[in-house]
PDB file with SEQRES, HELIX, SHEET and CRYST1 records, atoms N, CA, C and O in Angstrom:
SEQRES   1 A   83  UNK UNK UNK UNK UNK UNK UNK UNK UNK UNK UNK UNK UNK          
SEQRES   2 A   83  UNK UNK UNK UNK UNK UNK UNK UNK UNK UNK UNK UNK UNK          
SEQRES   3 A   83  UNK UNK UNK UNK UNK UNK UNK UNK UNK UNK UNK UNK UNK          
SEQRES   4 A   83  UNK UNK UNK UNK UNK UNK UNK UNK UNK UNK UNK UNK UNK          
SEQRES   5 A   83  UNK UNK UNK UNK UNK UNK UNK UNK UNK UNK UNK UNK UNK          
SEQRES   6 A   83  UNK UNK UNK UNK UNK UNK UNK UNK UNK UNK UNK UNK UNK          
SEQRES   7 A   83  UNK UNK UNK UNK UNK                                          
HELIX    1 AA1 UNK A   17  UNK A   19  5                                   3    
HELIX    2 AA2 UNK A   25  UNK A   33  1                                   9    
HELIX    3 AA3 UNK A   43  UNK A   54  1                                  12    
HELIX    4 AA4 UNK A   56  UNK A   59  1                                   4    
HELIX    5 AA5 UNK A   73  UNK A   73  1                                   1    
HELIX    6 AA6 UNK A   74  UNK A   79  3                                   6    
CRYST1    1.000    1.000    1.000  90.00  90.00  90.00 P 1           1          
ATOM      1  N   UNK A   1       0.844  -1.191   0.000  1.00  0.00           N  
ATOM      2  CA  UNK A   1       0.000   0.000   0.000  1.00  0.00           C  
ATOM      3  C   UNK A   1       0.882   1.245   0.000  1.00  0.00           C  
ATOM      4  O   UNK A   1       1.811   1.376   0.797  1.00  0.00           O  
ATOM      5  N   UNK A   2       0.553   2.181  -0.946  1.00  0.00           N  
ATOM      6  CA  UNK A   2       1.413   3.089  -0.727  1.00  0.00           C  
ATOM      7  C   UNK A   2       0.959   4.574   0.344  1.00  0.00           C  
ATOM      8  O   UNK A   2       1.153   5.778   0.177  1.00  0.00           O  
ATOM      9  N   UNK A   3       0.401   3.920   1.268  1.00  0.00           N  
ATOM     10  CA  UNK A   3       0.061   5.026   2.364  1.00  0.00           C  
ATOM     11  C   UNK A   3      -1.759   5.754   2.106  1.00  0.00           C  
ATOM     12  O   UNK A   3      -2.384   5.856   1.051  1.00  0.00           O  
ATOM     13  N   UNK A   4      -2.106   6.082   3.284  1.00  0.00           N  
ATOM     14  CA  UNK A   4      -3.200   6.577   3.467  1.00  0.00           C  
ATOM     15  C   UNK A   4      -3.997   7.234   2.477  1.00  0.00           C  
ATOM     16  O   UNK A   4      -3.212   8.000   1.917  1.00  0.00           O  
ATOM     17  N   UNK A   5      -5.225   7.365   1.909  1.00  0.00           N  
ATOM     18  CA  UNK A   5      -5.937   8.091   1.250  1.00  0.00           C  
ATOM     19  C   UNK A   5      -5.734   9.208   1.509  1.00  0.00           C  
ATOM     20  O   UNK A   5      -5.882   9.084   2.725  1.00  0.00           O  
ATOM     21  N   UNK A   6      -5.429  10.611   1.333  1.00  0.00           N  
ATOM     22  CA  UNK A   6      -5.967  11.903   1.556  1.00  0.00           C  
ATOM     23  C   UNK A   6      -7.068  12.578   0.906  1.00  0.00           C  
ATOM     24  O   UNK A   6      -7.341  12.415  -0.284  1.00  0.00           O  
ATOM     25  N   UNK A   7      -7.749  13.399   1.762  1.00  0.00           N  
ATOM     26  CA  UNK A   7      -8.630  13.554   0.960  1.00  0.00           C  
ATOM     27  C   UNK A   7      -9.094  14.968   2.049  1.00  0.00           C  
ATOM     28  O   UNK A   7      -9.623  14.949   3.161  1.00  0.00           O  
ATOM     29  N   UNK A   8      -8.719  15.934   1.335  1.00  0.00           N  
ATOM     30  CA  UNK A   8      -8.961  17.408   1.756  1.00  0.00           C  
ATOM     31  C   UNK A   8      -9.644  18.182   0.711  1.00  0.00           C  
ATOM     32  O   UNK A   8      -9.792  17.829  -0.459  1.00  0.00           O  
ATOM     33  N   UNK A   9     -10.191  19.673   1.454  1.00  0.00           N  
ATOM     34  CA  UNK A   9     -11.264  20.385   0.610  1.00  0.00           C  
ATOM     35  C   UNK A   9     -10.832  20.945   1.231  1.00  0.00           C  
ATOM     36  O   UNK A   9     -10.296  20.716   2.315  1.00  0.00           O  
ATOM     37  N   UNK A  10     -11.098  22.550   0.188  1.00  0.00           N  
ATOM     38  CA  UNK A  10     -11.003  23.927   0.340  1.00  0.00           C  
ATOM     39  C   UNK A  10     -12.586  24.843   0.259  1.00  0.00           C  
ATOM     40  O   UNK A  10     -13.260  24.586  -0.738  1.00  0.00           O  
ATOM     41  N   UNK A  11     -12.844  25.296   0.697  1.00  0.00           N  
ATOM     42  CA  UNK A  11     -14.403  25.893   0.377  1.00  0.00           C  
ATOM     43  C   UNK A  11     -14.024  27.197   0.669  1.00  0.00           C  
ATOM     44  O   UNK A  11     -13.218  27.536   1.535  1.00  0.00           O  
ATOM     45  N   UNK A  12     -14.737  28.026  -0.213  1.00  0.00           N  
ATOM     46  CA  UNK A  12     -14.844  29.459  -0.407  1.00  0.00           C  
ATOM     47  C   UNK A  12     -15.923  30.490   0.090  1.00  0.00           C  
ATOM     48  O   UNK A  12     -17.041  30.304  -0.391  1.00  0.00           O  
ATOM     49  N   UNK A  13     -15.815  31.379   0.828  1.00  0.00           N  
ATOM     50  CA  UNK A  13     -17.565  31.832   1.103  1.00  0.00           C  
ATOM     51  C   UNK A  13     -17.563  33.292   0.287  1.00  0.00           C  
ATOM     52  O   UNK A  13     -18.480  34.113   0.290  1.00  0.00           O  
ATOM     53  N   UNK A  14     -15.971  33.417  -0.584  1.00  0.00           N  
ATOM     54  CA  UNK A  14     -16.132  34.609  -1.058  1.00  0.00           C  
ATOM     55  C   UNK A  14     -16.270  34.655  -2.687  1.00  0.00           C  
ATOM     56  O   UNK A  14     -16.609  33.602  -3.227  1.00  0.00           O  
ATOM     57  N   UNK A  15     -16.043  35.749  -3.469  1.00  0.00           N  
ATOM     58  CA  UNK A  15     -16.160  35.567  -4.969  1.00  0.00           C  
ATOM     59  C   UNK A  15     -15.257  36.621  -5.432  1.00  0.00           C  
ATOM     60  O   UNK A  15     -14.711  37.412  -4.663  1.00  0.00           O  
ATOM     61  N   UNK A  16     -15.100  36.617  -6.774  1.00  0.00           N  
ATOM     62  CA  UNK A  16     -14.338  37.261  -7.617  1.00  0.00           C  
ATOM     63  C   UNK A  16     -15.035  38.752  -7.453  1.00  0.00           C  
ATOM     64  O   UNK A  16     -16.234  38.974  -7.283  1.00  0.00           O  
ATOM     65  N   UNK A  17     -14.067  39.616  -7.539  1.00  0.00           N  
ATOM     66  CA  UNK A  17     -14.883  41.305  -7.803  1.00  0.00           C  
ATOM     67  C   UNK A  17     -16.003  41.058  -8.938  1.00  0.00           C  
ATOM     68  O   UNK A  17     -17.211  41.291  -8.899  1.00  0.00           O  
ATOM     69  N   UNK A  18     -15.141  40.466 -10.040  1.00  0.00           N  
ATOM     70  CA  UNK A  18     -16.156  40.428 -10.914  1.00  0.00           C  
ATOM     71  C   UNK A  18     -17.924  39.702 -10.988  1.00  0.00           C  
ATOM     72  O   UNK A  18     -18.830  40.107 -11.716  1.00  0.00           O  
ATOM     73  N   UNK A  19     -17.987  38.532  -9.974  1.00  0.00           N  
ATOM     74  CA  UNK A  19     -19.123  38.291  -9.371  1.00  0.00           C  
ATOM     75  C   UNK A  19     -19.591  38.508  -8.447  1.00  0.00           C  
ATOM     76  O   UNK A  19     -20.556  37.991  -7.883  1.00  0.00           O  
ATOM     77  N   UNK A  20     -18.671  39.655  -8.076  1.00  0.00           N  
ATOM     78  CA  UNK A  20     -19.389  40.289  -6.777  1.00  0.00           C  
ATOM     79  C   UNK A  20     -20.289  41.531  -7.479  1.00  0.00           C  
ATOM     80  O   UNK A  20     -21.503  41.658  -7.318  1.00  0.00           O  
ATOM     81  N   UNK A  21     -19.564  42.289  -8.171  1.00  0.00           N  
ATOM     82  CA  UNK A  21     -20.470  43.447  -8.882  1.00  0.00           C  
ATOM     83  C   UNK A  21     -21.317  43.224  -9.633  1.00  0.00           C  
ATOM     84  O   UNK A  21     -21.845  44.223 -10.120  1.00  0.00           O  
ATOM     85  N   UNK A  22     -21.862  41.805 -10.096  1.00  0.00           N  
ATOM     86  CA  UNK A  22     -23.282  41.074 -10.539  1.00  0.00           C  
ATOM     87  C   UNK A  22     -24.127  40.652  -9.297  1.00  0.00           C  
ATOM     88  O   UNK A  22     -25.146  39.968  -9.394  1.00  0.00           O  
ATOM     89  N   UNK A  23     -23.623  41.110  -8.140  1.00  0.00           N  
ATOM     90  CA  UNK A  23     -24.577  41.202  -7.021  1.00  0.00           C  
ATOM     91  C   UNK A  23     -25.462  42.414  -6.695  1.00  0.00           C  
ATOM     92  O   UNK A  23     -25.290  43.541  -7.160  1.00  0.00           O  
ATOM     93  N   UNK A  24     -26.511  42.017  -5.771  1.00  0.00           N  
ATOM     94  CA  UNK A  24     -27.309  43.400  -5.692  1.00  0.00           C  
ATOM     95  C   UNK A  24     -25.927  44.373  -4.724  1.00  0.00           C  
ATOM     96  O   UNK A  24     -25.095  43.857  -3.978  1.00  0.00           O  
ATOM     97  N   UNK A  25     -26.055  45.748  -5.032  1.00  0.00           N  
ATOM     98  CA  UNK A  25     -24.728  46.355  -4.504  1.00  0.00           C  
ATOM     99  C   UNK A  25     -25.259  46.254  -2.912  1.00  0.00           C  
ATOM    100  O   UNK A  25     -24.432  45.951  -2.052  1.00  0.00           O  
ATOM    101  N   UNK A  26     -26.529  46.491  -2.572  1.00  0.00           N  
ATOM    102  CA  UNK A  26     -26.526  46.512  -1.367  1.00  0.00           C  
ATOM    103  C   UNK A  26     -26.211  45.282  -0.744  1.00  0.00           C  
ATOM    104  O   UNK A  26     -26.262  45.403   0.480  1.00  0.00           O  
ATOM    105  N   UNK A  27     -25.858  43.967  -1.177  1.00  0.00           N  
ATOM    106  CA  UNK A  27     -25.935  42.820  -0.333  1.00  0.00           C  
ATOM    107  C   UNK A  27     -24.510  42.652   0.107  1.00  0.00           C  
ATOM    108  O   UNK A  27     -24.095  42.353   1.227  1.00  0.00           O  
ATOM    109  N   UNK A  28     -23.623  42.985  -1.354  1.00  0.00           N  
ATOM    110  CA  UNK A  28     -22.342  42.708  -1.352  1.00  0.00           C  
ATOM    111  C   UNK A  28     -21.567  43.976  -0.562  1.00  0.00           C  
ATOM    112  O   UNK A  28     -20.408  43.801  -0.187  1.00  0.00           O  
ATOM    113  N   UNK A  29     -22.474  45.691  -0.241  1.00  0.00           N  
ATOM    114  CA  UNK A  29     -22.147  46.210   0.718  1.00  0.00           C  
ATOM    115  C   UNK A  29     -22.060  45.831   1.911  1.00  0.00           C  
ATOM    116  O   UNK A  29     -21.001  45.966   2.526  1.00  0.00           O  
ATOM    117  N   UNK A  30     -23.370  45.178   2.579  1.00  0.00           N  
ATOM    118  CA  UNK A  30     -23.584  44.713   3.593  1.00  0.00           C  
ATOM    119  C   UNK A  30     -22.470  43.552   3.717  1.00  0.00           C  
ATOM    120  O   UNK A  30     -22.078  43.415   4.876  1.00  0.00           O  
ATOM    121  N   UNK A  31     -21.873  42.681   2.770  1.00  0.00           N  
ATOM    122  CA  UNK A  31     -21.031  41.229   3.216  1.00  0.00           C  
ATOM    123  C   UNK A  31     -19.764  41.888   3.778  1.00  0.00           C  
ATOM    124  O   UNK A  31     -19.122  41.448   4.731  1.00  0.00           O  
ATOM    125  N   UNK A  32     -19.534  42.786   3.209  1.00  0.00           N  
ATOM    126  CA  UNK A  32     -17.759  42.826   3.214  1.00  0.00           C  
ATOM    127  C   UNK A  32     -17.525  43.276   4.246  1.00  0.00           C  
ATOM    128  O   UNK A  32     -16.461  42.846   4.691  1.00  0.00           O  
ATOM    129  N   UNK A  33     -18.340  44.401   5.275  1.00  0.00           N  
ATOM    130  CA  UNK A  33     -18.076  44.810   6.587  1.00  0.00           C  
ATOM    131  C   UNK A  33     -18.021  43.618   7.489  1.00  0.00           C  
ATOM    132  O   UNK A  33     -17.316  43.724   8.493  1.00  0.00           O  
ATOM    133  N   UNK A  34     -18.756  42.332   7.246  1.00  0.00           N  
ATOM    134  CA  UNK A  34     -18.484  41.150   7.780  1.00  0.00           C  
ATOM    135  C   UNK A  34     -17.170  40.218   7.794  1.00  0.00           C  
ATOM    136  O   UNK A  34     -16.985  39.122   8.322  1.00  0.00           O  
ATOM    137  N   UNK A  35     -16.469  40.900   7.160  1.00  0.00           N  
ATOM    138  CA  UNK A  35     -15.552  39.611   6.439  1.00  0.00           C  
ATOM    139  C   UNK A  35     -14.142  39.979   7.371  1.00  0.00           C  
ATOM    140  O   UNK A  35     -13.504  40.947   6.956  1.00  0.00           O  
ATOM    141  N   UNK A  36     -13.777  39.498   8.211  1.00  0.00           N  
ATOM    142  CA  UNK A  36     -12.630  40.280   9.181  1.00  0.00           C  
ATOM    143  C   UNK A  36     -11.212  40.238   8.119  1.00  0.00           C  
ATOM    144  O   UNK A  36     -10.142  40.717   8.493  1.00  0.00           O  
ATOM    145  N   UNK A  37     -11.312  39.876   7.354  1.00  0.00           N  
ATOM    146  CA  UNK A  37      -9.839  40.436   6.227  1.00  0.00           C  
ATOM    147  C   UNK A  37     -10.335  41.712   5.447  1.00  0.00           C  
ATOM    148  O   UNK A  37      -9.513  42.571   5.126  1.00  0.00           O  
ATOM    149  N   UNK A  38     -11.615  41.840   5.151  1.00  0.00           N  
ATOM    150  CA  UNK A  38     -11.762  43.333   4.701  1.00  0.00           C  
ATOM    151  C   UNK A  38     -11.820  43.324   3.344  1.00  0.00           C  
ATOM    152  O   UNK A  38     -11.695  44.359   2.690  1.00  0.00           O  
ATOM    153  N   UNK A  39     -12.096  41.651   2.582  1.00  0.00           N  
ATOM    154  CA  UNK A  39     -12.242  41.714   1.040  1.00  0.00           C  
ATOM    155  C   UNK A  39     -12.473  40.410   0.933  1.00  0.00           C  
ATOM    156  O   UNK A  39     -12.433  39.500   1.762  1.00  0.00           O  
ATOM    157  N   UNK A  40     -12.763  40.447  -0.387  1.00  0.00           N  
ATOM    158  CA  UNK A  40     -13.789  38.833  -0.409  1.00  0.00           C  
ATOM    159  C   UNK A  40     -12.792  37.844  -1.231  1.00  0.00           C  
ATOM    160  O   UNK A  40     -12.368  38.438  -2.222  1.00  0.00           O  
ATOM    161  N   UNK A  41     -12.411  36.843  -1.152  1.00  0.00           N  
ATOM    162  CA  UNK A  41     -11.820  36.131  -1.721  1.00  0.00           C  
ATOM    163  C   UNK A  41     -11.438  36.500  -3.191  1.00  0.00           C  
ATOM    164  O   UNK A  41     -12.005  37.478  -3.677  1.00  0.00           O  
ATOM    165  N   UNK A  42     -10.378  35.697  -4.073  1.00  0.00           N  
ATOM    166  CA  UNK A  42      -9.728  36.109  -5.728  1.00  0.00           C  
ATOM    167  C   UNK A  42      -9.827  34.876  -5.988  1.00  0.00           C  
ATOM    168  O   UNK A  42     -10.432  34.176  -5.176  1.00  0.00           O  
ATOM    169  N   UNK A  43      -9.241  34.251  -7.234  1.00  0.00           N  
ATOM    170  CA  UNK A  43      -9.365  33.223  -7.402  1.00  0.00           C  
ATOM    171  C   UNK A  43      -7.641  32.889  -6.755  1.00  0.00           C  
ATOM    172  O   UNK A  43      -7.476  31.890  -6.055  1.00  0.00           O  
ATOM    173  N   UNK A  44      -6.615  33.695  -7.031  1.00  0.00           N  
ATOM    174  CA  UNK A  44      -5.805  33.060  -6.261  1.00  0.00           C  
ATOM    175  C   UNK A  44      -5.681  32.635  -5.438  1.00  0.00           C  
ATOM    176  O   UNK A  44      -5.218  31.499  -5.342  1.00  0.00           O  
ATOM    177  N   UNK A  45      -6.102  33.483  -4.286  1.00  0.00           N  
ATOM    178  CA  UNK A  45      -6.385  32.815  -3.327  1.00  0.00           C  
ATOM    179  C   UNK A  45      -6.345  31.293  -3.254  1.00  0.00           C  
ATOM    180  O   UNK A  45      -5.452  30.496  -2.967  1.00  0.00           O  
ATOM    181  N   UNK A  46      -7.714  31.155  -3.638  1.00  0.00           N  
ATOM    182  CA  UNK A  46      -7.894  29.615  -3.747  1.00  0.00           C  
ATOM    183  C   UNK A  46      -6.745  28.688  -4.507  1.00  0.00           C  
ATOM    184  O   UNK A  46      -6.320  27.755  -3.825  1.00  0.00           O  
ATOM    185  N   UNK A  47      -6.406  28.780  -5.325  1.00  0.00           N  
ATOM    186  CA  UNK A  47      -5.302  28.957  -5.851  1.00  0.00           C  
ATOM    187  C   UNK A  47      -4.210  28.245  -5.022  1.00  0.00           C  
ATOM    188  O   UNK A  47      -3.991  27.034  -5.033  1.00  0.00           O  
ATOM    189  N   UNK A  48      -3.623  29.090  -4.374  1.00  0.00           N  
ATOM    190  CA  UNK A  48      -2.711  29.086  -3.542  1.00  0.00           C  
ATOM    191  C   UNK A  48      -2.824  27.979  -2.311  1.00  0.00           C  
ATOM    192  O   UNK A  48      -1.798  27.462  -1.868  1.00  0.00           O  
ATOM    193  N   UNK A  49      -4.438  27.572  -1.665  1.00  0.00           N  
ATOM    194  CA  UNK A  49      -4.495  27.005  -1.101  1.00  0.00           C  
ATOM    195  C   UNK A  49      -4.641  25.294  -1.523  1.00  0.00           C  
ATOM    196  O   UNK A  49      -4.295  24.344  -0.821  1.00  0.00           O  
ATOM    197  N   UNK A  50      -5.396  25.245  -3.180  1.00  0.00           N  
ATOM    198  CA  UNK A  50      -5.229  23.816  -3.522  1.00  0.00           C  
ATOM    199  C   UNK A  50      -3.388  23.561  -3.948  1.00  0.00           C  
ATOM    200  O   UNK A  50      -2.795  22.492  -4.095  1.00  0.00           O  
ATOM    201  N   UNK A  51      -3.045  24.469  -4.018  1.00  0.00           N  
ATOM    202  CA  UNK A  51      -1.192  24.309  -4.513  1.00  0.00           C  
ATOM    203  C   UNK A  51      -0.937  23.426  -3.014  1.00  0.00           C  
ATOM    204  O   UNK A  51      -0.839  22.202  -2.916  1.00  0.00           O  
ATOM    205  N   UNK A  52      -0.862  24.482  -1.857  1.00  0.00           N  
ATOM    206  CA  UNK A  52      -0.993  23.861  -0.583  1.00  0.00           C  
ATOM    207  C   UNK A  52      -0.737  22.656  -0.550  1.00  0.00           C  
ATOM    208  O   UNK A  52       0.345  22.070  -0.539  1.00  0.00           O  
ATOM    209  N   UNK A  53      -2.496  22.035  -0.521  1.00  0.00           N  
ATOM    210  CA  UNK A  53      -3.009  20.558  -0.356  1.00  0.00           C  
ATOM    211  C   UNK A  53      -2.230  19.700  -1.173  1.00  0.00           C  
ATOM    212  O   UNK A  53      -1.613  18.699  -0.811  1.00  0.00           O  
ATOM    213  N   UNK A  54      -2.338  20.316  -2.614  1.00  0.00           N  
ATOM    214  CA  UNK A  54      -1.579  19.221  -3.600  1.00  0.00           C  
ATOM    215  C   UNK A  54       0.077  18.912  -2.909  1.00  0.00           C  
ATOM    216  O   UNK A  54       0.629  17.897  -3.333  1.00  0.00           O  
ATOM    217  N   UNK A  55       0.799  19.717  -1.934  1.00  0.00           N  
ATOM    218  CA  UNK A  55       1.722  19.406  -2.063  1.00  0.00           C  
ATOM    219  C   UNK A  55       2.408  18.946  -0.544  1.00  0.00           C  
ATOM    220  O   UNK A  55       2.854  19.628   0.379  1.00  0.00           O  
ATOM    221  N   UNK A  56       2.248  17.182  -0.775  1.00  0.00           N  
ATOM    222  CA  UNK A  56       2.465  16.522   0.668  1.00  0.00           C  
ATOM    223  C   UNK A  56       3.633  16.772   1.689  1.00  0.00           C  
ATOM    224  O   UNK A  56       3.633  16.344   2.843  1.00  0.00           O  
ATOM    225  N   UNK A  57       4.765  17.625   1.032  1.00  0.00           N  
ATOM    226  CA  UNK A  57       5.699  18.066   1.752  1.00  0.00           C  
ATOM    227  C   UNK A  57       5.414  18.959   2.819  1.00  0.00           C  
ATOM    228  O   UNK A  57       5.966  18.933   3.919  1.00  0.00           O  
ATOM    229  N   UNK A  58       4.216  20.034   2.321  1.00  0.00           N  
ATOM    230  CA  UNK A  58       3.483  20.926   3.199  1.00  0.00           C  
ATOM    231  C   UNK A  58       2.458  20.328   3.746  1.00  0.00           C  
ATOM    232  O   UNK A  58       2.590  20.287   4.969  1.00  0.00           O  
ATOM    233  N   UNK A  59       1.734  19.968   3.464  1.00  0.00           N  
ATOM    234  CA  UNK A  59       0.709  19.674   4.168  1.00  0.00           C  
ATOM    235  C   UNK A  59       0.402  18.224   4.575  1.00  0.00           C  
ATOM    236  O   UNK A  59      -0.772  17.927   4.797  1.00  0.00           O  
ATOM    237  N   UNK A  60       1.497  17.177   4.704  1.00  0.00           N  
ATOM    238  CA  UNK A  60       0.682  15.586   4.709  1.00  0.00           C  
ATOM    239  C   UNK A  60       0.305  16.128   6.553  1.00  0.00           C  
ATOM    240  O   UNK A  60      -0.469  15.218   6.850  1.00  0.00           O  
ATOM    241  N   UNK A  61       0.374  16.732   7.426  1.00  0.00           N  
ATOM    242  CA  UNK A  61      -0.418  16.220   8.572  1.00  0.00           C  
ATOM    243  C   UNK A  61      -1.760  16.561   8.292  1.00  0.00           C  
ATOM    244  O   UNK A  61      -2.606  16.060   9.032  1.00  0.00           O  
ATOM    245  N   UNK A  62      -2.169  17.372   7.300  1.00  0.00           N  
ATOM    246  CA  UNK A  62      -3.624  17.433   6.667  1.00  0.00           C  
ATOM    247  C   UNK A  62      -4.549  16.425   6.622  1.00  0.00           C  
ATOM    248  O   UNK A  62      -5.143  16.725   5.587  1.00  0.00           O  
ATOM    249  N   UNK A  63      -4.917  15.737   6.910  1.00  0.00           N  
ATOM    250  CA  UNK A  63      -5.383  14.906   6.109  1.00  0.00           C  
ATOM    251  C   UNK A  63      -7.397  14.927   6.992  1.00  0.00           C  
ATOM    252  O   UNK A  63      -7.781  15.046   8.155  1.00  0.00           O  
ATOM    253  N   UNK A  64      -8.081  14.755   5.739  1.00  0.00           N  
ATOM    254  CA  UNK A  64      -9.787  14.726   6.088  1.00  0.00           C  
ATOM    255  C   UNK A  64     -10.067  16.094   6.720  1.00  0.00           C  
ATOM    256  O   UNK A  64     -10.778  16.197   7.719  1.00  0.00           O  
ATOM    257  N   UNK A  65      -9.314  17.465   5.928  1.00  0.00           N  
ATOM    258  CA  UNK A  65     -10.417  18.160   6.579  1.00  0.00           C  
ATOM    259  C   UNK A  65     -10.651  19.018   5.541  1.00  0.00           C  
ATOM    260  O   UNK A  65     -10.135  18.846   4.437  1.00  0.00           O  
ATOM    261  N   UNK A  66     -11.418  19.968   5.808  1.00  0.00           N  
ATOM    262  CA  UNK A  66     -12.504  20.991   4.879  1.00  0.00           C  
ATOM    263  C   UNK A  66     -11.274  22.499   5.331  1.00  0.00           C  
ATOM    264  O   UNK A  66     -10.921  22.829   6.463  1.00  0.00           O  
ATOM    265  N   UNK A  67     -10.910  23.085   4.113  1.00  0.00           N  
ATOM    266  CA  UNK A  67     -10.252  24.178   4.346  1.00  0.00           C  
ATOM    267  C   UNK A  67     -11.291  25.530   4.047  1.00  0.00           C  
ATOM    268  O   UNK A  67     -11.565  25.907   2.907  1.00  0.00           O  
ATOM    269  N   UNK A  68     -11.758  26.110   5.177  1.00  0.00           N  
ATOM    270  CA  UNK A  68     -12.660  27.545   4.644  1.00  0.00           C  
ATOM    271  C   UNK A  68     -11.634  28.689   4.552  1.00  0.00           C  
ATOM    272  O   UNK A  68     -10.796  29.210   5.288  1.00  0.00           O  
ATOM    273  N   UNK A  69     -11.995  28.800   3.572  1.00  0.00           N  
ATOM    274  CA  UNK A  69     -11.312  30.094   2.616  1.00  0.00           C  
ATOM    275  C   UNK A  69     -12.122  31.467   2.760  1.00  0.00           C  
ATOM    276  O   UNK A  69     -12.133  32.109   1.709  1.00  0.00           O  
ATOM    277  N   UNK A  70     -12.711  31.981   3.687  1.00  0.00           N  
ATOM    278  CA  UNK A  70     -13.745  33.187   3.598  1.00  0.00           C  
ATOM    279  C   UNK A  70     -13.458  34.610   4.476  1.00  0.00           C  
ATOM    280  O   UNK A  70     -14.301  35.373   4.949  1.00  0.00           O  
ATOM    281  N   UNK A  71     -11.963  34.707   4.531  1.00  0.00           N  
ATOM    282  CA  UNK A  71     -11.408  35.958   5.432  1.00  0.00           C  
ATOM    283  C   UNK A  71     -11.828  36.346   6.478  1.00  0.00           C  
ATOM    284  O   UNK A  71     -11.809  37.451   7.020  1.00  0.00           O  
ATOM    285  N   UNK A  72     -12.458  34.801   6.929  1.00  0.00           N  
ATOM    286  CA  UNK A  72     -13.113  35.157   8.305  1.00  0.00           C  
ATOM    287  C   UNK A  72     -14.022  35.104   8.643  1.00  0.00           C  
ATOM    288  O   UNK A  72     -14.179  35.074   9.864  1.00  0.00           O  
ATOM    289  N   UNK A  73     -15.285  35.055   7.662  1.00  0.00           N  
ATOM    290  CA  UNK A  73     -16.533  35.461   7.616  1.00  0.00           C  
ATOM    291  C   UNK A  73     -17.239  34.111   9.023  1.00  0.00           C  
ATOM    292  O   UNK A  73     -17.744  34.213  10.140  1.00  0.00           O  
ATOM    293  N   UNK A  74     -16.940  33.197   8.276  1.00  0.00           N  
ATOM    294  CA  UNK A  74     -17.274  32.077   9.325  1.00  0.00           C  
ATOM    295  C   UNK A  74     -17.035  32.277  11.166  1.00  0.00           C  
ATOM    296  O   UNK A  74     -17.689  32.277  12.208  1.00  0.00           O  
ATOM    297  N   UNK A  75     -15.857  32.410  10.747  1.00  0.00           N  
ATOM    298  CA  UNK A  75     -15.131  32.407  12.488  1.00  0.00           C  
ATOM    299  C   UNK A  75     -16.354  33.870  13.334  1.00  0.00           C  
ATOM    300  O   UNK A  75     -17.101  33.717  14.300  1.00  0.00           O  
ATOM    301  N   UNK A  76     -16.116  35.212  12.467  1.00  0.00           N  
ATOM    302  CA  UNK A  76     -16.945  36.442  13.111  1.00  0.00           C  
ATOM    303  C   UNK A  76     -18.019  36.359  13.293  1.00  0.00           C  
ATOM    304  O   UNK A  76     -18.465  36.865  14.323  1.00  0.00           O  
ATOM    305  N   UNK A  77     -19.051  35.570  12.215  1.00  0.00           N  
ATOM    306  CA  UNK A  77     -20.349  35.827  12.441  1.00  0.00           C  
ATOM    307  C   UNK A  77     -21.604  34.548  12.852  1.00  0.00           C  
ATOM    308  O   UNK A  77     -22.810  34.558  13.095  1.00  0.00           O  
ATOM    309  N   UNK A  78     -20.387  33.385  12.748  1.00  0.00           N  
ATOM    310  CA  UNK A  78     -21.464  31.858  12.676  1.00  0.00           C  
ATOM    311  C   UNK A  78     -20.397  31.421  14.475  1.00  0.00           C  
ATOM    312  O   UNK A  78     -21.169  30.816  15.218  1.00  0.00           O  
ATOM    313  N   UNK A  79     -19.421  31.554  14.940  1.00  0.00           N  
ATOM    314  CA  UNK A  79     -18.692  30.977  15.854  1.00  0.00           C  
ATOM    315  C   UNK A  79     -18.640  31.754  16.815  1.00  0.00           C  
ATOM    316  O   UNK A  79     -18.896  31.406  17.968  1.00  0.00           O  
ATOM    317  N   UNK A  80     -18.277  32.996  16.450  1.00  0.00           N  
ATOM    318  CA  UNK A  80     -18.435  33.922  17.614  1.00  0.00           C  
ATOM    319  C   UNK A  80     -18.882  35.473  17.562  1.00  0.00           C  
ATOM    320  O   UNK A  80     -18.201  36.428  17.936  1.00  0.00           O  
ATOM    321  N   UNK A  81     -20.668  35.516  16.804  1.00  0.00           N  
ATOM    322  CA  UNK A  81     -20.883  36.604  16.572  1.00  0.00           C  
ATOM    323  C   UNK A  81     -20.814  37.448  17.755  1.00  0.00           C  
ATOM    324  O   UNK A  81     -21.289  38.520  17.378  1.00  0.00           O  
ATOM    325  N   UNK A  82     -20.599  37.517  18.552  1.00  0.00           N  
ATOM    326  CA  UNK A  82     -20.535  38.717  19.512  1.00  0.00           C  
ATOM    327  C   UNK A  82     -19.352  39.323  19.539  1.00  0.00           C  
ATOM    328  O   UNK A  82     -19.128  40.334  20.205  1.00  0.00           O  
ATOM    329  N   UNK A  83     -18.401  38.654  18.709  1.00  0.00           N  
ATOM    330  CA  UNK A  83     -16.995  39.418  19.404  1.00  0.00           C  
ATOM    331  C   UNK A  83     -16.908  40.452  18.415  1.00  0.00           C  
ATOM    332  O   UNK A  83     -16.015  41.297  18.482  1.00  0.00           O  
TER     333      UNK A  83                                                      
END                                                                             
């Protein structure tokens, strides 16, 4: 056997400028004051993080989990909206 399955994910809660400004402006006003990095995800981003995963030198203690990519949005408003 040549060693364990991996099997990781990246998930995004943000979008490109460019599909952000095909949003209603007021919604995508209202998101971004949420987002504790202060901008909504690129595609690099993401990018950068499947390079990451793909590469077992960095990341083999990874293994089975879900990477959220959303500058925060999760942690500020679903984990600890009060802070």
């Amino acid at each position: 056997s040549p060693g364990p399955v991996v099997t990781n994910a990246a998930v995004t809660a943000g979008m490109s400028k460019e599909e952000a400004e095909k949003m209603h402006e007021g919604y995508s006003a209202s998101l971004l004051p949420k987002i504790p990095l202060g901008r909504m995800s690129i595609p690099e981003d993401i990018a950068k993080i499947i390079l990451f995963l793909a590469d077992r030198s960095q990341s083999e203690i990874l293994i089975g989990h879900i990477l959220t990519a959303d500058g925060g949005l999760m942690l500020k408003n679903v984990l600890f909206p009060e802070a």
